[in-house]
C-alpha positions in Angstrom: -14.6 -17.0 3.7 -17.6 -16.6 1.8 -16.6 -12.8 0.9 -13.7 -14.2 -0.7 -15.1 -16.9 -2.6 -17.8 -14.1 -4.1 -14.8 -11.8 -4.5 -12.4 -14.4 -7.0 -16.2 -15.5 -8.6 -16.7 -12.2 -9.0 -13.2 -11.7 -10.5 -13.7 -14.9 -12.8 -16.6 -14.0 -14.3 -15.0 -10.5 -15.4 -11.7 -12.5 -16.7 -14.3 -14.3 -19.1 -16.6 -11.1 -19.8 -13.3 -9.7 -21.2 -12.3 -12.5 -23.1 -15.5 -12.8 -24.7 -15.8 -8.5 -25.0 -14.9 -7.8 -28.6 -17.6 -10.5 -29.6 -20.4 -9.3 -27.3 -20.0 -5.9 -29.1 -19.8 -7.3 -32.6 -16.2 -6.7 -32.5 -16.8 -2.7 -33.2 -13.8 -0.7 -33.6 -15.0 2.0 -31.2 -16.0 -0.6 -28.3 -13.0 -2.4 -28.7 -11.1 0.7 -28.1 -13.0 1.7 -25.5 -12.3 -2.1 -23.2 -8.4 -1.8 -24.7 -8.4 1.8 -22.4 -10.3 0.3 -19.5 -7.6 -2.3 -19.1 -4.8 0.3 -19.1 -6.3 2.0 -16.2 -7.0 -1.0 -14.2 -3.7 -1.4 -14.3 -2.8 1.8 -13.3 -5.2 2.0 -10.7 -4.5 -1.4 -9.3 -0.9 -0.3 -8.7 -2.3 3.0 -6.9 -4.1 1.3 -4.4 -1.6 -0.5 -3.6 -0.1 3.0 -2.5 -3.4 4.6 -1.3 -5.7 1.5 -0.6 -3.3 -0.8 1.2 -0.2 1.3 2.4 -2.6 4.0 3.9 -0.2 6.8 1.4 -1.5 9.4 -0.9 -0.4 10.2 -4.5 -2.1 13.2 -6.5 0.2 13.0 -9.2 0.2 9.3 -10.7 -0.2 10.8 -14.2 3.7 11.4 -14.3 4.4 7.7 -13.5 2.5 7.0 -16.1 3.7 10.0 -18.7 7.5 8.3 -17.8 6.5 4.8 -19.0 5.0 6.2 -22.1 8.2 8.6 -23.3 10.5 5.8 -21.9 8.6 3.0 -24.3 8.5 5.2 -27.2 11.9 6.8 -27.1 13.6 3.0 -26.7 11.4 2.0 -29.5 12.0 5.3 -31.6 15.6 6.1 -31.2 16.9 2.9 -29.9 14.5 0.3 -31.8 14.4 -2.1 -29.1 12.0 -5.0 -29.4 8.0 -4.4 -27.8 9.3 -7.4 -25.2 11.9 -5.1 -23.7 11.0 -2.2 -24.0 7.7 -3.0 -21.8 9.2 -3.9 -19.1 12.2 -1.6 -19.1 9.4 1.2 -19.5 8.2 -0.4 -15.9 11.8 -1.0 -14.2 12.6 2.6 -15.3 9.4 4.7 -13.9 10.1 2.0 -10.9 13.6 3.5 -10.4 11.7 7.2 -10.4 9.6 6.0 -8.2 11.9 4.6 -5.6 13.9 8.8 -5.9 10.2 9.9 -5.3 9.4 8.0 -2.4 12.8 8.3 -0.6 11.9 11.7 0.6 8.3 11.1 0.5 8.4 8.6 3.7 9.0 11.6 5.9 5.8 12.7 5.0 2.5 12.1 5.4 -1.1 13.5 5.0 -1.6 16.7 2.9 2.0 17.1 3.4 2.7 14.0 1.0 -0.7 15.0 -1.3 1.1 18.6 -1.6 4.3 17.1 -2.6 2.9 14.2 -5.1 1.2 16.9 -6.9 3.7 19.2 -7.3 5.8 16.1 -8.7 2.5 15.9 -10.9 2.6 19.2 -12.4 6.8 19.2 -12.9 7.2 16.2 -14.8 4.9 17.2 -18.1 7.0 20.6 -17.8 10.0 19.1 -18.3 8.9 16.8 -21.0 7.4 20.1 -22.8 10.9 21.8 -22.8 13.0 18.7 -23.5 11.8 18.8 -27.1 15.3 17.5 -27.9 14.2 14.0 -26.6 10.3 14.0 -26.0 9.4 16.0 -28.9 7.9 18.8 -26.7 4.6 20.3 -28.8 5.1 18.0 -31.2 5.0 14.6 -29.4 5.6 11.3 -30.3 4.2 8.7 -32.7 5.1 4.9 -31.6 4.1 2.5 -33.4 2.1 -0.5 -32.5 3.8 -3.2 -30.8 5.1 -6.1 -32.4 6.1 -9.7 -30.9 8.3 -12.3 -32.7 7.2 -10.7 -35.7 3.3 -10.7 -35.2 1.9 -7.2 -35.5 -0.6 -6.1 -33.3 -2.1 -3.5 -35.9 -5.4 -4.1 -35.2 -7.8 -3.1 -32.3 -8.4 -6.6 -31.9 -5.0 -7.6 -31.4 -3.9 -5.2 -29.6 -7.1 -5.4 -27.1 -5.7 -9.0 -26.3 -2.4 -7.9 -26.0 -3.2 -5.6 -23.6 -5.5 -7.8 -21.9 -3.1 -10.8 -21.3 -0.8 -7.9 -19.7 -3.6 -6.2 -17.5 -4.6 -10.1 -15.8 -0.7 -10.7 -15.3 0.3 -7.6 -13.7 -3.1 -7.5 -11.7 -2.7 -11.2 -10.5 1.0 -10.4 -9.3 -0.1 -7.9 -7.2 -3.3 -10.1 -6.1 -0.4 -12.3 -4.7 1.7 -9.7 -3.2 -1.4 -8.6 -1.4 -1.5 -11.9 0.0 1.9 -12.2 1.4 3.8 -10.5 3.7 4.7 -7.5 2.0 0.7 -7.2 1.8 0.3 -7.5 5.2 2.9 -5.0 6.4 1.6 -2.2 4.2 -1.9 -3.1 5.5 0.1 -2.8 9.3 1.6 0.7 8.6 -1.9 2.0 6.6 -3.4 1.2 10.1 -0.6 2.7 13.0 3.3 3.0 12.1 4.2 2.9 15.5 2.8 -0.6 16.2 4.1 -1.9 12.7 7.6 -0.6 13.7 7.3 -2.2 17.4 6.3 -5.5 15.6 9.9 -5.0 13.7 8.6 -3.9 10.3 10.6 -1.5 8.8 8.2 1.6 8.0 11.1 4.1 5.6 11.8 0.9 3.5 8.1 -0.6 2.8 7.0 3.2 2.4 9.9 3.3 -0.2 8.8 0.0 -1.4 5.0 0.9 -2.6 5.7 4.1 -4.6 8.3 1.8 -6.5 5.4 -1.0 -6.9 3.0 1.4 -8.0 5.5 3.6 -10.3 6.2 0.0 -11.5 2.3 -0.4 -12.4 2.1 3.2 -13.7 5.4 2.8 -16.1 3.6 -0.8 -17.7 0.5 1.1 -18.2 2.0 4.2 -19.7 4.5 1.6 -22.2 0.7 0.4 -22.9 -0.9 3.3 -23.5 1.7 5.3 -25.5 1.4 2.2 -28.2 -2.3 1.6 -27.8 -2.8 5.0 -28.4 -0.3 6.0 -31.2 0.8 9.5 -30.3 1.4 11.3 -27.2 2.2 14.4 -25.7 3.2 16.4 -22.3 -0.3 17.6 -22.0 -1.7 14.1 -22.4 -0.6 13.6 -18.9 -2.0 16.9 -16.8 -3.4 16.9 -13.3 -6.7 16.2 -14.7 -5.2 12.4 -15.4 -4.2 11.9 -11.6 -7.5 13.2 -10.3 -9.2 10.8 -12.6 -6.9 7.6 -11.2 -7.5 8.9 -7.8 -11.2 9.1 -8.6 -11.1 5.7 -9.9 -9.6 4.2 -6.8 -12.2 5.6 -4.4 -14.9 5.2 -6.5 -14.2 1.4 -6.8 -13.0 0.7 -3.0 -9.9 1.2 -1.1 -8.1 -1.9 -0.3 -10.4 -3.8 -2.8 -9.2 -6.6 -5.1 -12.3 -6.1 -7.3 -12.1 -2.2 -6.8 -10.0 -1.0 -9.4 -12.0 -2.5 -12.2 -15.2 -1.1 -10.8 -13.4 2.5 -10.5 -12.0 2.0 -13.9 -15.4 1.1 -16.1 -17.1 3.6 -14.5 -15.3 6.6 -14.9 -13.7 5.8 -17.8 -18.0 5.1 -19.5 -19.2 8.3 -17.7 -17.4 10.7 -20.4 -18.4 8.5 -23.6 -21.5 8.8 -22.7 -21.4 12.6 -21.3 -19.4 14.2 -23.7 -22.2 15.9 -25.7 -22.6 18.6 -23.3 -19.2 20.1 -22.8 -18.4 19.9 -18.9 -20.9 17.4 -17.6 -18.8 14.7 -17.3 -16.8 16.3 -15.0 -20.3 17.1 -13.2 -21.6 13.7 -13.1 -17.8 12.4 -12.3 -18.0 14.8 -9.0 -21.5 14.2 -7.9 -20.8 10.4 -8.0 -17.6 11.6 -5.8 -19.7 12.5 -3.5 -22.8 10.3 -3.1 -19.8 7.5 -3.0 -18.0 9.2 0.4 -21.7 9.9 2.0 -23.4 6.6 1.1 -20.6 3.8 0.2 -17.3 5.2 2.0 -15.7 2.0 0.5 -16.5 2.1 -2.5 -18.3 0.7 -4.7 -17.2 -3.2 -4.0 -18.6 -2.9 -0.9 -22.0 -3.3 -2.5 -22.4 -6.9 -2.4 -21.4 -6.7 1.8 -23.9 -3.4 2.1 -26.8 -5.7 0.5 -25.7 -8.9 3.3 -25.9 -6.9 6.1 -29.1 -5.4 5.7 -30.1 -8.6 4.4 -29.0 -9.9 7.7 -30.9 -6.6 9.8 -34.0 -8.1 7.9 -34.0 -11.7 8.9 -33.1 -10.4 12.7 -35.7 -8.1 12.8 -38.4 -11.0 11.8 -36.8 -13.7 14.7 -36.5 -10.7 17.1 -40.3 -10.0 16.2 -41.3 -13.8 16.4 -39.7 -14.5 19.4 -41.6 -11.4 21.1 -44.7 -12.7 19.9 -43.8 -16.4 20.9 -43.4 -14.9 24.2 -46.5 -12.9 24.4 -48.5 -15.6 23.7 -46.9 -18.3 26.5 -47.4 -15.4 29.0 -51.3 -15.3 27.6 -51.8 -18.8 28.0 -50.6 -18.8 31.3 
């Protein structure tokens, strides 16, 4: 109970740290920018450990997803000119509907099996949008605009970090509730042993189904997002390099954890800007943190605040277990 009053404290005090962002950095264009593409890849990676943290699946190719939401939004809004407050979540119901085709065949795998397939997913889908340069531009890319709403532009960095901001804390409190119900808990019941989720009468093939389209879902809202936060985008903005970061993200900042994706995504998404003046060092510093995360913290790094109780806890029961052996020495000397 107490871990999950800290956990929605924890949780409320970064809801008003991002509110308050843009003035705690004087409201500088680069910062600004900087929180705007945090936000995007919580969202991302809250819909990924959905798939990896909670439903026990892997997915090495999660920059696709998020490449589909981006050409969907800015062809709809491009060729089509479809209002911002469609296109978004068509952009999500679409890479949703990918998702679902993906995961269909997908649920008969499992292990590397599954990684091997997700990334080869990974590495086709920014292939095809290369040579469909009919529709997606190919070299050239494309140039959305930024979004507008019931006229209000959102030309700004300013605007445009709130916009993004009120969409990362509804999309991330959905699946905070979804978590909680019993979809939640049947992922969490397959993730641990598919045979006694399907003896308990849970359906493994559907909810299996049912998380790739979740997290496509996540990956299509962030990509909308990102393709109009951004401004341009290409095929190669979307390589293997993206998915291993998201992956990267959602180890680094706990499996399974509420709190985790917004850990995974400050940290790695800080480590280049402040890295990138040696070339290659970020990727350095992004592996060696890999790694002293799995040996030290296998749960991330949420599981920092529980880490520091129990020793905490060791401590104060190595003091009684040494008072009580000298209380006892002494009785046995007085008698």
């Amino acid at each position: 109970m107490k871990n999950i009053l800290s956990n929605y404290k924890l949780i409320s005090l970064l809801i008003l740290v991002s509110l308050l962002y843009p003035f705690l950095v004087g409201q500088s264009s680069s910062m600004v920018y900087l929180g705007s593409l945090i936000i995007i890849y919580v969202i991302i990676v809250t819909g990924l450990n959905i798939l990896i943290g909670y439903g026990g699946q892997i997915s090495i190719g999660h920059a696709s997803f998020l490449a589909i939401g981006a050409y969907t939004s800015a062809i709809l809004t491009l060729k089509l000119s479809l209002p911002f407050l469609v296109v978004l979540p068509l952009s999500g119901f679409i890479t949703a509907f990918i998702g679902f085709i993906v995961g269909m065949p997908a649920v008969k795998l499992s292990g590397h099996f599954l990684g091997v397939a997700t990334l080869g997913f990974g590495v086709a889908i920014p292939e095809i949008l290369l040579k469909w340069d009919a529709l997606t531009g190919g070299f050239s890319g494309l140039f959305p605009e930024r979004p507008s709403i019931f006229g209000f532009s959102f030309t700004t960095d300013l605007r445009i970090y709130y916009l993004v901001l009120a969409i990362g804390l509804i999309v991330t409190w959905l699946v905070h509730n979804l978590i909680e119900g019993r979809i939640g808990r049947s992922f969490v019941a397959i993730r641990e042993s598919e045979v006694a989720a399907t003896s308990v009468g849970i359906n493994v093939s559907l909810y299996k189904t049912l998380m790739f389209t979740i997290s496509a879902f996540y990956a299509g809202i962030a990509g909308s997002l990102y393709a109009h936060f951004i401004g341009f985008i290409s095929p190669h903005d979307f390589n293997i390099n993206i998915s291993f970061s998201v992956l990267a993200m959602v180890v680094v900042g706990g499996l399974a954890s509420k709190i985790g994706p917004y850990i995974g995504a400050i940290v790695l998404t800080l480590i280049p800007q402040f890295t990138d003046h040696v070339p290659g060092l970020s990727l350095v510093v992004t592996g060696a943190a890999l790694i002293l995360i799995i040996l030290f913290l296998p749960d991330g790094l949420a599981s920092i605040q529980a880490k520091l109780i129990q020793l905490k806890a060791k401590k104060v029961n190595r003091k009684n277990s040494a008072l009580i052996k000298v209380t006892a020495e002494v009785k046995s000397e007085g008698r």
